[in-house]
The first five atom37 places (N, CA, C, CB, O) and aatype in JSON, in Angstrom:
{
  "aatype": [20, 20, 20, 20, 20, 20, 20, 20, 20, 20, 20, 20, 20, 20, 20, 20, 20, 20, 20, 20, 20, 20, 20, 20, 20, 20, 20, 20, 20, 20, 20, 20, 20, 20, 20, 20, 20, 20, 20, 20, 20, 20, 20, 20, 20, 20, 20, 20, 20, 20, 20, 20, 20, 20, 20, 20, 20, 20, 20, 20, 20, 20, 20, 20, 20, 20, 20, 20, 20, 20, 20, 20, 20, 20, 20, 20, 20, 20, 20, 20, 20, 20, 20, 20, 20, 20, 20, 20, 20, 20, 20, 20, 20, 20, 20, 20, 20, 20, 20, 20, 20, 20, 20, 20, 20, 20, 20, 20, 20],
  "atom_mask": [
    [1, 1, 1, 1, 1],
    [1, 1, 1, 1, 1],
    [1, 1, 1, 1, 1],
    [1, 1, 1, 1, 1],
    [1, 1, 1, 1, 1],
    [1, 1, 1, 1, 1],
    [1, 1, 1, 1, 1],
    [1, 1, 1, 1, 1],
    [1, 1, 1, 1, 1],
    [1, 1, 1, 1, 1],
    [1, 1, 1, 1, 1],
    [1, 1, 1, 1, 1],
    [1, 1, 1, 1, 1],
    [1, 1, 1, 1, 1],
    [1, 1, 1, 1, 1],
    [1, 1, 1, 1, 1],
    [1, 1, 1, 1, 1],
    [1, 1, 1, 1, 1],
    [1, 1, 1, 1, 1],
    [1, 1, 1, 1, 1],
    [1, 1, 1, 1, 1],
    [1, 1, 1, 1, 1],
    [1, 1, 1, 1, 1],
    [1, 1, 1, 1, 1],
    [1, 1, 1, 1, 1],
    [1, 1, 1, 1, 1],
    [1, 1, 1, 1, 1],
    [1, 1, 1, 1, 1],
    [1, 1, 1, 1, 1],
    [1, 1, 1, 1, 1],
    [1, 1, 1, 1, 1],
    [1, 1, 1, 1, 1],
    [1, 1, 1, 1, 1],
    [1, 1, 1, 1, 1],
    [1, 1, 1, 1, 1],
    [1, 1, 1, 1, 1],
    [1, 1, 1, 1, 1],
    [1, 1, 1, 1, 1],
    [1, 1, 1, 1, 1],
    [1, 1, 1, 1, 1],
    [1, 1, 1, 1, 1],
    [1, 1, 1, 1, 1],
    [1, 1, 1, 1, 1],
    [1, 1, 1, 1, 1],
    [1, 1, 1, 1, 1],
    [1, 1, 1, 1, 1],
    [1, 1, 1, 1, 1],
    [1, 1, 1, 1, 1],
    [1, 1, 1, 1, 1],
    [1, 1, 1, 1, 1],
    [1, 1, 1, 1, 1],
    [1, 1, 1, 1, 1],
    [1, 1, 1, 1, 1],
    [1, 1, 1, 1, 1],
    [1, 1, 1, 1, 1],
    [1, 1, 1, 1, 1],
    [1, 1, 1, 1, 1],
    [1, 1, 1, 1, 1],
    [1, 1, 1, 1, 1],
    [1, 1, 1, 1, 1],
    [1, 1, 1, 1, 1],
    [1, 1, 1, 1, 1],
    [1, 1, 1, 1, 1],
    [1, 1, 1, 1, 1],
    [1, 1, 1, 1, 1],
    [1, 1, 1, 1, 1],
    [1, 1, 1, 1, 1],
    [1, 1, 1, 1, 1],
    [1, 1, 1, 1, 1],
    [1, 1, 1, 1, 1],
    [1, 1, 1, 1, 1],
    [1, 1, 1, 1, 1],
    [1, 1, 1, 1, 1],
    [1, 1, 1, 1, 1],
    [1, 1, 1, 1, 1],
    [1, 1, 1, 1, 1],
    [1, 1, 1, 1, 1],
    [1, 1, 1, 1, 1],
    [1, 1, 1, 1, 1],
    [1, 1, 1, 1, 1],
    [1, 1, 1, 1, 1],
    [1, 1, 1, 1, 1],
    [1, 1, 1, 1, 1],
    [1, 1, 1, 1, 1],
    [1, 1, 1, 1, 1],
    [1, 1, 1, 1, 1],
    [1, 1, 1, 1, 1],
    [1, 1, 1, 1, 1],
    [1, 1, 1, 1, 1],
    [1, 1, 1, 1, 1],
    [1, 1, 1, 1, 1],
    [1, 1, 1, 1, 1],
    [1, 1, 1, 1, 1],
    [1, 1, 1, 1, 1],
    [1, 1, 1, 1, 1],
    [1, 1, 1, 1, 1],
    [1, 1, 1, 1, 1],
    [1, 1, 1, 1, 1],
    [1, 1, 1, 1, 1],
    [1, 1, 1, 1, 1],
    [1, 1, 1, 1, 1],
    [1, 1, 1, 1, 1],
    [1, 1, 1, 1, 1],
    [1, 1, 1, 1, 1],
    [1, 1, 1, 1, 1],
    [1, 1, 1, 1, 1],
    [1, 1, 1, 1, 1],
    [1, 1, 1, 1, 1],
    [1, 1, 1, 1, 1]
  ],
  "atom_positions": [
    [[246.26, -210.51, -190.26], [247.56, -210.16, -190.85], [247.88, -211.13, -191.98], [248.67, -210.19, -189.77], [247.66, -212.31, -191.7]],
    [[248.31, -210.9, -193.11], [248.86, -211.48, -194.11], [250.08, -211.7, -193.93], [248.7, -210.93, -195.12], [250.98, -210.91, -193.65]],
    [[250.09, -212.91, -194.11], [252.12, -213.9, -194.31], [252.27, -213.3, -195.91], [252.2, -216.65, -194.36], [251.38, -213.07, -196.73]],
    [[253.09, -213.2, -195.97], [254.27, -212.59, -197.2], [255.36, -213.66, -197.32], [255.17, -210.97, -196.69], [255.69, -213.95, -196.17]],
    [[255.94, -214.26, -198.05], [256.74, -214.89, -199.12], [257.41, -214.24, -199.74], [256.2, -215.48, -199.93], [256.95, -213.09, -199.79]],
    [[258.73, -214.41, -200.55], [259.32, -213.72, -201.71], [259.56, -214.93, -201.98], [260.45, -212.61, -201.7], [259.59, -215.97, -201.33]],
    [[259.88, -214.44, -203.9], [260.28, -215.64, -204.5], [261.39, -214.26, -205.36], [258.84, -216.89, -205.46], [261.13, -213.33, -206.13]],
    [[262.75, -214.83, -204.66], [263.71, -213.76, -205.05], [263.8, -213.71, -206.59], [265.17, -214.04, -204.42], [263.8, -212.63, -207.18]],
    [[263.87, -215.07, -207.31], [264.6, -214.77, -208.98], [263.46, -215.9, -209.81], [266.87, -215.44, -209.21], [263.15, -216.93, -209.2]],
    [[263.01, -215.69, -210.89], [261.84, -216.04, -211.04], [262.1, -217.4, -211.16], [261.12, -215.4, -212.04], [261.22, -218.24, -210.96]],
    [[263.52, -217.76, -211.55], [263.81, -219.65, -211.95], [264.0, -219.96, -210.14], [265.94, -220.2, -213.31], [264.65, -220.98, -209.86]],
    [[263.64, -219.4, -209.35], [263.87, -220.8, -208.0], [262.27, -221.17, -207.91], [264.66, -220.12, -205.92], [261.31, -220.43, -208.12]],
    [[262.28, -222.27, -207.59], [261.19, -223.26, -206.95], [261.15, -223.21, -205.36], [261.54, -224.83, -207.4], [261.11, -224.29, -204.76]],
    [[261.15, -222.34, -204.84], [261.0, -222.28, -203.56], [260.68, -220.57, -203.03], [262.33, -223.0, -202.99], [261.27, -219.82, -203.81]],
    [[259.99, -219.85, -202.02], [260.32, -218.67, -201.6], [260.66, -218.76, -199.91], [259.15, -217.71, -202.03], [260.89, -219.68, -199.13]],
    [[260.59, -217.58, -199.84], [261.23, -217.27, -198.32], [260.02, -216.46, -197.63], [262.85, -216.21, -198.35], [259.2, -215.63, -198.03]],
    [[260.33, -217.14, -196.34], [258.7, -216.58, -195.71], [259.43, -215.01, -194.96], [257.71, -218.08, -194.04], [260.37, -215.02, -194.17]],
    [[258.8, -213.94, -195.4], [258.93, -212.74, -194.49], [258.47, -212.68, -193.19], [258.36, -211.75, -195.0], [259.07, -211.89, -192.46]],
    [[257.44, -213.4, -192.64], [256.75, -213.54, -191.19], [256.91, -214.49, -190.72], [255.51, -213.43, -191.01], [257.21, -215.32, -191.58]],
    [[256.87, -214.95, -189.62], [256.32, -216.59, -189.1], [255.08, -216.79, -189.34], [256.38, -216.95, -187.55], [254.14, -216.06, -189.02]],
    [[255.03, -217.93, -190.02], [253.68, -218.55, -190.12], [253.12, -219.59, -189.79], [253.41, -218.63, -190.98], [253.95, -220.48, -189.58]],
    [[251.67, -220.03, -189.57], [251.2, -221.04, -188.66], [250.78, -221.65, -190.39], [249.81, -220.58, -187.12], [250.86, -220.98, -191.42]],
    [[250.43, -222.74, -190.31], [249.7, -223.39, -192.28], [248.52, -222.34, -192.06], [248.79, -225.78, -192.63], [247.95, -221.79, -191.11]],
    [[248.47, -222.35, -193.61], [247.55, -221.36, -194.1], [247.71, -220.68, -195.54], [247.57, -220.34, -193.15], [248.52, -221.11, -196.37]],
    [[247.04, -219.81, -195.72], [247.81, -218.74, -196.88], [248.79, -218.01, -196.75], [247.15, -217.81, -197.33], [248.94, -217.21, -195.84]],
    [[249.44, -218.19, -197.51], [250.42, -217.01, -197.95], [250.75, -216.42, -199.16], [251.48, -217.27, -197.66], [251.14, -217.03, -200.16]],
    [[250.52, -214.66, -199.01], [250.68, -214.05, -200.43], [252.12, -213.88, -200.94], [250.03, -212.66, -200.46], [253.05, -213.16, -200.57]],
    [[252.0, -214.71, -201.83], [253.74, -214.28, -202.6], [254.11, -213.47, -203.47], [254.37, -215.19, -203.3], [253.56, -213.36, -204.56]],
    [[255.17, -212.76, -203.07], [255.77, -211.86, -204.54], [256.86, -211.92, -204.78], [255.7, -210.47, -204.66], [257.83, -212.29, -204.12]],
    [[256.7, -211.42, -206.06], [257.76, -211.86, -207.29], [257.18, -212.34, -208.28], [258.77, -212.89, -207.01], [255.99, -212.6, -208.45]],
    [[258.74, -212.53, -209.44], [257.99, -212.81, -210.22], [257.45, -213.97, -210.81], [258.28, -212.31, -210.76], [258.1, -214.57, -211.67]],
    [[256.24, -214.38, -210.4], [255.36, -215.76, -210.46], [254.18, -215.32, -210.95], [255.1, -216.58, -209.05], [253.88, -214.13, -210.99]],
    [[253.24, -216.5, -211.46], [251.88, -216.57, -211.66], [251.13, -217.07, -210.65], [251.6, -217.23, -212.67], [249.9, -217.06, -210.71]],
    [[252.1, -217.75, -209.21], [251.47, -217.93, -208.46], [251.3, -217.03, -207.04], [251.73, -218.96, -208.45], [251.97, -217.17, -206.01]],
    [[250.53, -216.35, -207.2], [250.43, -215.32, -206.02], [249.67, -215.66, -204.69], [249.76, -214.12, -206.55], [249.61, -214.8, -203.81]],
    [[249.04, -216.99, -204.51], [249.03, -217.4, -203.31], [249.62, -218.91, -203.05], [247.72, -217.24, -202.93], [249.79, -219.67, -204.0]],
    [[249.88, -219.22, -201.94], [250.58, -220.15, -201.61], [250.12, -221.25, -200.38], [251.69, -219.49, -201.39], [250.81, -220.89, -199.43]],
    [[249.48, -222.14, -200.03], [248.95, -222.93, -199.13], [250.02, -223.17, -198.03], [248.46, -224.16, -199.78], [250.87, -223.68, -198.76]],
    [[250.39, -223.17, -197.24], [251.09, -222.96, -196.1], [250.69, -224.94, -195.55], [250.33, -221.29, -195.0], [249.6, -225.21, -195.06]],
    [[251.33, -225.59, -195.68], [250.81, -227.15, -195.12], [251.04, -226.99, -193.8], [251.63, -228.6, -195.67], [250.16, -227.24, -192.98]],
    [[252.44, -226.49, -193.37], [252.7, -226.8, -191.93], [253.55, -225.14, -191.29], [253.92, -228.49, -191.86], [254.11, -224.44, -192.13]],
    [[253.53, -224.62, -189.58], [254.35, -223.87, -189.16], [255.45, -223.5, -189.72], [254.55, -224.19, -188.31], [256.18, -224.47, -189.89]],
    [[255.98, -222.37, -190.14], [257.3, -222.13, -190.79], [257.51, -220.92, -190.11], [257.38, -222.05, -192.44], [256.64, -220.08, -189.85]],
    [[258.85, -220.86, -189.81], [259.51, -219.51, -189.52], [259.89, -219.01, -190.29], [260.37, -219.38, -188.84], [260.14, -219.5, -191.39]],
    [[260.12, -217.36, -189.82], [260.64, -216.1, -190.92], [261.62, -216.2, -191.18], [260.65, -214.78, -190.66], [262.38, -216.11, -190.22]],
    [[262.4, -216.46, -192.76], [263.61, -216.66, -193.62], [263.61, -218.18, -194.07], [264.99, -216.28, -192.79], [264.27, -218.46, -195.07]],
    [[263.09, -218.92, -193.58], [262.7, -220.54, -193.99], [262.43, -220.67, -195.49], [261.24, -221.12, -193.19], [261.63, -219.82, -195.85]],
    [[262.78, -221.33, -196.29], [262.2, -221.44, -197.65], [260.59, -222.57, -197.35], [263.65, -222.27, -198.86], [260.37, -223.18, -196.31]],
    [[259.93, -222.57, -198.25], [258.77, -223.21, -198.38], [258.97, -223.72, -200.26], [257.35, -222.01, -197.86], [259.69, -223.1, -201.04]],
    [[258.35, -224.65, -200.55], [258.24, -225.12, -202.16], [257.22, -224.26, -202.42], [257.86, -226.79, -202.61], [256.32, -223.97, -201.62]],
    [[257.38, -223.78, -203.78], [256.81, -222.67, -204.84], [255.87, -223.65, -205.07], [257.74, -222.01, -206.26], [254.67, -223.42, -204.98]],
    [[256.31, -224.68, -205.34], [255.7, -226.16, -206.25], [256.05, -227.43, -205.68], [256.32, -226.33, -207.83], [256.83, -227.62, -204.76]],
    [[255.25, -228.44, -206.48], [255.94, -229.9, -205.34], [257.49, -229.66, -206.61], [254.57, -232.39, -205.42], [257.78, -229.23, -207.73]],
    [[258.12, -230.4, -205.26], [260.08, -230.46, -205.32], [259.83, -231.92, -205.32], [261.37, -229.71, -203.67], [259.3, -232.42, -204.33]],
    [[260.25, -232.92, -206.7], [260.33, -234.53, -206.47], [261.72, -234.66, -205.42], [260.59, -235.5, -208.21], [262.58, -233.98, -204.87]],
    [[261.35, -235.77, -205.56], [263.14, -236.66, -204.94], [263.89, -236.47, -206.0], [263.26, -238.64, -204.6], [263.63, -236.57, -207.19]],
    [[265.15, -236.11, -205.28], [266.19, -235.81, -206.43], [266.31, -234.56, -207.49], [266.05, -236.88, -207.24], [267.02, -234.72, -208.48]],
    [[265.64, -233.35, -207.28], [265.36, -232.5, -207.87], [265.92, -231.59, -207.13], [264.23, -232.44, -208.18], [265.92, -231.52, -205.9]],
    [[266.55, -230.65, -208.17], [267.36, -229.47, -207.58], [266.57, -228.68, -206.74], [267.94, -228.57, -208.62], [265.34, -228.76, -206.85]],
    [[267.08, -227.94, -205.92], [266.5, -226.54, -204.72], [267.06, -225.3, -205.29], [267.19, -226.62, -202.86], [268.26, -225.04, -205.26]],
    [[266.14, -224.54, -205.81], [266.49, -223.42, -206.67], [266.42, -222.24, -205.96], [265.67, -223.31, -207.82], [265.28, -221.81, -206.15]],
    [[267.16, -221.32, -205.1], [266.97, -220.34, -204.6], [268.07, -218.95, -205.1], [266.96, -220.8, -203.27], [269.02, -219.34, -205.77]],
    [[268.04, -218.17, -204.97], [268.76, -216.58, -205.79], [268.54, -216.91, -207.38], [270.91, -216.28, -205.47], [268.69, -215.94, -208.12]],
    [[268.25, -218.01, -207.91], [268.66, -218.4, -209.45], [269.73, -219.8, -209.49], [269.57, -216.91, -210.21], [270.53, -220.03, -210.4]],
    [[269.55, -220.61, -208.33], [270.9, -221.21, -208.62], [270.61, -222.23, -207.49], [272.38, -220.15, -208.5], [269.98, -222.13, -206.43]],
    [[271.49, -223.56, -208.25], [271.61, -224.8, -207.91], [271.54, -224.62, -206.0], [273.13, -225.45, -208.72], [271.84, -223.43, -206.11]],
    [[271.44, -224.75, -204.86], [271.63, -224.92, -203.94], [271.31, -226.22, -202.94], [271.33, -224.04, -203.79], [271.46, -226.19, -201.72]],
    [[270.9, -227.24, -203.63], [270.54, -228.44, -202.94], [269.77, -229.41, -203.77], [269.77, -228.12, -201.77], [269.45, -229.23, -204.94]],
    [[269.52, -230.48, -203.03], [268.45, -231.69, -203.78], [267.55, -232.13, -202.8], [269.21, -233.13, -204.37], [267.93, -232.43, -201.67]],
    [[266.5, -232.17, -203.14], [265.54, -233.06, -202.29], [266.3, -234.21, -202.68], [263.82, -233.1, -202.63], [266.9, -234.69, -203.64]],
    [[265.9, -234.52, -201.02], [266.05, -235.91, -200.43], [264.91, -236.84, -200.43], [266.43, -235.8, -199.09], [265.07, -238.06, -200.39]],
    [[263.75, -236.26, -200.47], [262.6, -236.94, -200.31], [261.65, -236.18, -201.63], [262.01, -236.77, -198.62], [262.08, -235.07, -201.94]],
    [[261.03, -236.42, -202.02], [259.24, -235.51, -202.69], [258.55, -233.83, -201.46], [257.3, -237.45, -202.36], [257.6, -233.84, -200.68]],
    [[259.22, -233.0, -201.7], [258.37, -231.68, -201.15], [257.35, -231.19, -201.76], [259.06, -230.57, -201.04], [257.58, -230.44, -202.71]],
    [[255.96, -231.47, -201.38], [254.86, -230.98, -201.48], [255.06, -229.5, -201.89], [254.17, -231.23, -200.31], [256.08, -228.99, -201.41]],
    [[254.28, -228.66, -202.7], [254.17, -227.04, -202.43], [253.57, -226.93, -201.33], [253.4, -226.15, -203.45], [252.66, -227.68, -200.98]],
    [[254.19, -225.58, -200.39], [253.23, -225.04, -199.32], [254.18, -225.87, -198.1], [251.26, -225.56, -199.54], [253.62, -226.11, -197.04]],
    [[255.46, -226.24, -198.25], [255.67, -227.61, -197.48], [257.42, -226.64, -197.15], [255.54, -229.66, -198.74], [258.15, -226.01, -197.91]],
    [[257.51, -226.95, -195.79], [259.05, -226.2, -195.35], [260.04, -227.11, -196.25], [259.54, -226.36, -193.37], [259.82, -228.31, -196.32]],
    [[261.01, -226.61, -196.87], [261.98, -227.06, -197.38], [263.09, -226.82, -196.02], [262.22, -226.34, -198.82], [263.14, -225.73, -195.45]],
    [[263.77, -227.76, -195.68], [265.27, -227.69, -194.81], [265.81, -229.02, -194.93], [265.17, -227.3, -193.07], [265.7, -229.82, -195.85]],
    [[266.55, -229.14, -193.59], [267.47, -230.28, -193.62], [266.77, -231.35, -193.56], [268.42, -230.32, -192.63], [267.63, -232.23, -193.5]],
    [[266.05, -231.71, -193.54], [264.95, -232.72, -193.31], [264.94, -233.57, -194.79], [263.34, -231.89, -192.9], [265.35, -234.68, -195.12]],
    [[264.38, -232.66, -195.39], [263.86, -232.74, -196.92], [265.06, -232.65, -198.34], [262.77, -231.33, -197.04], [264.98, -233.16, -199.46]],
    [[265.89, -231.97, -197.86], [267.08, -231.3, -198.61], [268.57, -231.28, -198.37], [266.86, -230.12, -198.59], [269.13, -230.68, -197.46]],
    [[269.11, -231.98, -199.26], [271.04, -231.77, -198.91], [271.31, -230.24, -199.38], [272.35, -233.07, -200.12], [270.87, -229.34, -200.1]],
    [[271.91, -230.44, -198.85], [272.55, -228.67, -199.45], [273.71, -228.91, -200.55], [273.52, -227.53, -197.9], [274.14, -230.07, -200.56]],
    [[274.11, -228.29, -201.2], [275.15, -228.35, -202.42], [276.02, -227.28, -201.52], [274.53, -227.81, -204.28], [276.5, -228.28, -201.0]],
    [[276.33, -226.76, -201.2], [277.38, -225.63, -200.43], [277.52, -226.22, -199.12], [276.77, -223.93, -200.24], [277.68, -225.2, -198.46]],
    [[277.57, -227.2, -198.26], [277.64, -228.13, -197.24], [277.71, -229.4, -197.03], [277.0, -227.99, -196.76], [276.73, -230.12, -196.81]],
    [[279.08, -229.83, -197.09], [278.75, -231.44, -197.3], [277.89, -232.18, -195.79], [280.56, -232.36, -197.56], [277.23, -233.21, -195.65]],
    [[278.2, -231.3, -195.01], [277.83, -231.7, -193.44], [276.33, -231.42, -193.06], [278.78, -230.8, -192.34], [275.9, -231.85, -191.99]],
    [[275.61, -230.78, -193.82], [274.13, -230.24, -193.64], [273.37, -231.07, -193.43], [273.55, -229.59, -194.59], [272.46, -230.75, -192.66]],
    [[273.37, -232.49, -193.98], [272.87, -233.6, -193.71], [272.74, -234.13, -192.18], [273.55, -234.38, -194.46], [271.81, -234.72, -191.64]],
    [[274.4, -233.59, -191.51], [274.27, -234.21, -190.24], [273.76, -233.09, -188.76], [275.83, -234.91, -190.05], [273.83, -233.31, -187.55]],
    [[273.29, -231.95, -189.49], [273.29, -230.74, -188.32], [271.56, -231.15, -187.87], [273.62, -228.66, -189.12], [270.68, -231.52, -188.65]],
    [[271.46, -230.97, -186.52], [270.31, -230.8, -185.92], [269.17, -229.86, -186.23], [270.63, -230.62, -184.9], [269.21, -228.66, -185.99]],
    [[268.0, -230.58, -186.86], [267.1, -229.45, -187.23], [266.7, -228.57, -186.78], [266.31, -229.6, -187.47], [266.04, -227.81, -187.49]],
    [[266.96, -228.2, -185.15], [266.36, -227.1, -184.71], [267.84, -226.16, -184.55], [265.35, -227.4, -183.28], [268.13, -225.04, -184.97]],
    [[268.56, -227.07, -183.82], [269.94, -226.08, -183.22], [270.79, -226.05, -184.22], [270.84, -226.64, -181.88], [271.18, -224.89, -184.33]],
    [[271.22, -226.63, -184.9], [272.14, -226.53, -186.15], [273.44, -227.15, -185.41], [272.38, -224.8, -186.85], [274.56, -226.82, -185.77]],
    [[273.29, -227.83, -184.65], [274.31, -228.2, -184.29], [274.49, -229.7, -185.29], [274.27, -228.25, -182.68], [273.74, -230.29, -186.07]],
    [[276.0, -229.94, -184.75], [276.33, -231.4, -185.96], [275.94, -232.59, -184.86], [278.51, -231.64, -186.68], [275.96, -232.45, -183.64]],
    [[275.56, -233.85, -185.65], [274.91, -234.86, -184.65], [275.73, -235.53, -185.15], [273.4, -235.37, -184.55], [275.37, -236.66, -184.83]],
    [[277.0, -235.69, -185.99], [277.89, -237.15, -185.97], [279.06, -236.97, -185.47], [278.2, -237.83, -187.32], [279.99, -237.51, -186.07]],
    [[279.35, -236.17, -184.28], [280.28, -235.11, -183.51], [280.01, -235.63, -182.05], [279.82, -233.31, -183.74], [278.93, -235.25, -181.6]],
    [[280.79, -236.45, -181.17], [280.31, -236.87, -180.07], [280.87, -236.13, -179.11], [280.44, -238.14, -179.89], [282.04, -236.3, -178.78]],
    [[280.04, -235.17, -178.52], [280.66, -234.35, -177.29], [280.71, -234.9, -176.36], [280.15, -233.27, -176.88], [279.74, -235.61, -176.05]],
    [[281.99, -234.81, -175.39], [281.96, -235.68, -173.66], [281.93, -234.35, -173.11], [283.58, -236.88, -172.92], [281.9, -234.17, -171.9]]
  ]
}
């Protein structure tokens, strides 16, 4: 089976995985020159991945538009999330749990 990608608007640096994927290939569409994509690590379906390496401090380009900064250097082929990326539409994204989305500077009794 082939993993599928979109890369919604041709200015983002990142696409969205249509399948779950284990690393590997993945064929992307849209409009790019790059139509395959190295998969570094597991990603789930709707996850963005880098089109290209993302430096530190470099915008996260997804629909056409500003949505975050690396926090760190993202490899291409490499999951983009909270890990790697602040969000620009969330000041709190920084503090949510990578798997549950829950907030971690929120002390529940």
């Amino acid at each position: 089976m082939t993993v599928h990608g979109i890369l919604i608007n041709a200015e983002d640096n990142v696409i969205t995985l249509l399948e779950n994927a284990a690393s590997g290939p993945v064929a992307v569409v849209g409009e790019t020159q790059i139509k395959c994509l190295e998969l570094g690590e597991p990603v789930e379906s709707g996850h963005k991945v880098a089109l290209r390496t993302i430096p530190a401090g470099e915008t996260v380009i997804k629909y056409g538009i500003a949505i975050g900064l690396a926090t760190q250097a993202i490899e291409a082929g490499r999951w983009v999330h909270l890990h790697n990326c602040r969000s620009n539409l969330d000041a709190r994204s920084s503090t949510l749990d990578l798997k549950t989305g829950a907030p971690s500077d929120t002390k529940y009794t």
